[in-house]
C-alpha positions in Angstrom: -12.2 -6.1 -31.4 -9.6 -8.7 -31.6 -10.1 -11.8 -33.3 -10.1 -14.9 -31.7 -6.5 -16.2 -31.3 -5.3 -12.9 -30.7 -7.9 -12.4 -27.9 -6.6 -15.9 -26.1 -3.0 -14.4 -26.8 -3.9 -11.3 -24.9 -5.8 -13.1 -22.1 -3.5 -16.4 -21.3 0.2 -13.7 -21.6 -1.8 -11.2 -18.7 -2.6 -14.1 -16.9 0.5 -15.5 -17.1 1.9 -12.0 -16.2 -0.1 -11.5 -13.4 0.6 -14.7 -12.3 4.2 -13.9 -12.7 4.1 -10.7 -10.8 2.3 -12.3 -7.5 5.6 -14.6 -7.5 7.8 -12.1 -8.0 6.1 -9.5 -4.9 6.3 -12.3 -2.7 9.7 -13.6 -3.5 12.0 -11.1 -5.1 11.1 -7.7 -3.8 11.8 -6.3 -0.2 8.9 -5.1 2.1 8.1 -2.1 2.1 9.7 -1.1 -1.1 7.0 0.5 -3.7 7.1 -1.0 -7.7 4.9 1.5 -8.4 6.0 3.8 -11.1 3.4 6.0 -10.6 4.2 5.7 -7.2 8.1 6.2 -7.2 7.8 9.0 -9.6 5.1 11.4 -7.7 5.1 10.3 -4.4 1.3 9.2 -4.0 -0.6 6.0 -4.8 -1.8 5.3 -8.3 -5.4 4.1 -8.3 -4.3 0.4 -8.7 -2.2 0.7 -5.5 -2.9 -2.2 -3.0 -4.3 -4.8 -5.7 -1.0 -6.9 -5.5 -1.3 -7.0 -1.7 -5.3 -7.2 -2.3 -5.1 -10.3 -4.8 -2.4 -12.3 -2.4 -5.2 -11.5 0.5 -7.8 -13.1 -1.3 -6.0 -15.7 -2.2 -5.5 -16.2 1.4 -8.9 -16.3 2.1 -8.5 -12.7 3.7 -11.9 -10.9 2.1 -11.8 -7.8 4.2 -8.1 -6.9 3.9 -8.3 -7.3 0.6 -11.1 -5.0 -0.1 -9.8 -2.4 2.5 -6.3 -2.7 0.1 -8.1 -2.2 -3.1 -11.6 -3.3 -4.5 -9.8 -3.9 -7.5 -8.2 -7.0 -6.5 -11.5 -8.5 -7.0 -12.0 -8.4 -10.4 -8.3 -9.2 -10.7 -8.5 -11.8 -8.6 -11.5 -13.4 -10.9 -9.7 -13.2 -14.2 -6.9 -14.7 -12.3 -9.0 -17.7 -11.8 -11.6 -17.7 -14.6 -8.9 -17.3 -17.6 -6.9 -20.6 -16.7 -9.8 -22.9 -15.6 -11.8 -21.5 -19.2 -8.9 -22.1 -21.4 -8.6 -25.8 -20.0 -12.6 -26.0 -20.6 -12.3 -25.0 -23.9 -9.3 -26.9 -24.8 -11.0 -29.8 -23.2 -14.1 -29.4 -24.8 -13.0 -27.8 -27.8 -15.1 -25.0 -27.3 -14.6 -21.3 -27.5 -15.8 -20.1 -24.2 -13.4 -17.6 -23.2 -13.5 -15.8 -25.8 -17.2 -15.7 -26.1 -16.5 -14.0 -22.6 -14.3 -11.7 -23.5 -16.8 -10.4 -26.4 -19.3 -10.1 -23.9 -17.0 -8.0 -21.7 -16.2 -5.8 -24.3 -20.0 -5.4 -25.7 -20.8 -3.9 -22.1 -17.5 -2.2 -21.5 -18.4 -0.3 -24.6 -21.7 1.4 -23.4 -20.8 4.6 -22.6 -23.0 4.3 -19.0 -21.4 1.2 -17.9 -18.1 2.9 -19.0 -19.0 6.0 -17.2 -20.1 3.8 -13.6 -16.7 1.9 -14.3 -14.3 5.4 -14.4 -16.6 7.0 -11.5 -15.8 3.8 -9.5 -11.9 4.0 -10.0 -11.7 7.9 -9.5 -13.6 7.2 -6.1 -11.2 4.3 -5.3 -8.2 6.2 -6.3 -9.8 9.0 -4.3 -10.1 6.9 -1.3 -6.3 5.2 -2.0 -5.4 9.5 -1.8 -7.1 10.0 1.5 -5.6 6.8 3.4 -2.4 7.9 2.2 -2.4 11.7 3.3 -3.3 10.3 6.7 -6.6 12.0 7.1 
């Protein structure tokens, strides 16, 4: 488990990252051109695939387009959101909320049932992402 200041490291530089990457899919990089490694290197979608297009949706106000791109771009779209707005609370407040957040997260991530739902969930996502794509 990382200790406090390194988990607000690792939460506030993927934020900011994320953050980054939304500018640079709408600005810098053609349509239609894949940055997906995964993508580029065997020809089919990675289970992730659409969660770019699904955050900027959402961000839109676009709920249905971005859940038919990926479900994913939920939960990304939340820490996007909920990782900013806690680190001015706490900052504010001087109180340590995110990271009593992120200890939480990792306290249920780390039940192997809830880990289990989580990786059945993303194989039938990626599954899904699979069958869209072969045209079926």
């Amino acid at each position: 488990m990382l200790k406090k200041k390194g988990a607000y490291l690792f939460l506030l530089t993927a934020c900011i990252g994320g953050f980054l990457w939304l500018f640079l899919s709408q600005t810098l990089i053609p349509d239609g051109f894949s940055v997906c490694f995964f993508k580029n290197l065997w020809g089919i979608p990675c289970p992730a695939c659409g969660t770019t297009h699904g955050v900027e949706a959402l961000f839109n106000g676009d709920i249905s387009t971005a859940f038919g791109l990926n479900p994913n771009s939920f939960i990304v779209a939340a820490c996007l959101v909920y990782v900013p707005l806690c680190s001015l609370y706490d900052v504010l407040r001087k109180d340590d909320l995110l990271y009593r957040s992120f200890v939480f997260f990792c306290r249920i991530i780390d039940k192997p049932a809830v880990l289990m739902a989580f990786l059945i969930m993303e194989a039938l996502i990626w599954g899904f992402k699979l069958w869209s794509f072969s045209g079926a």
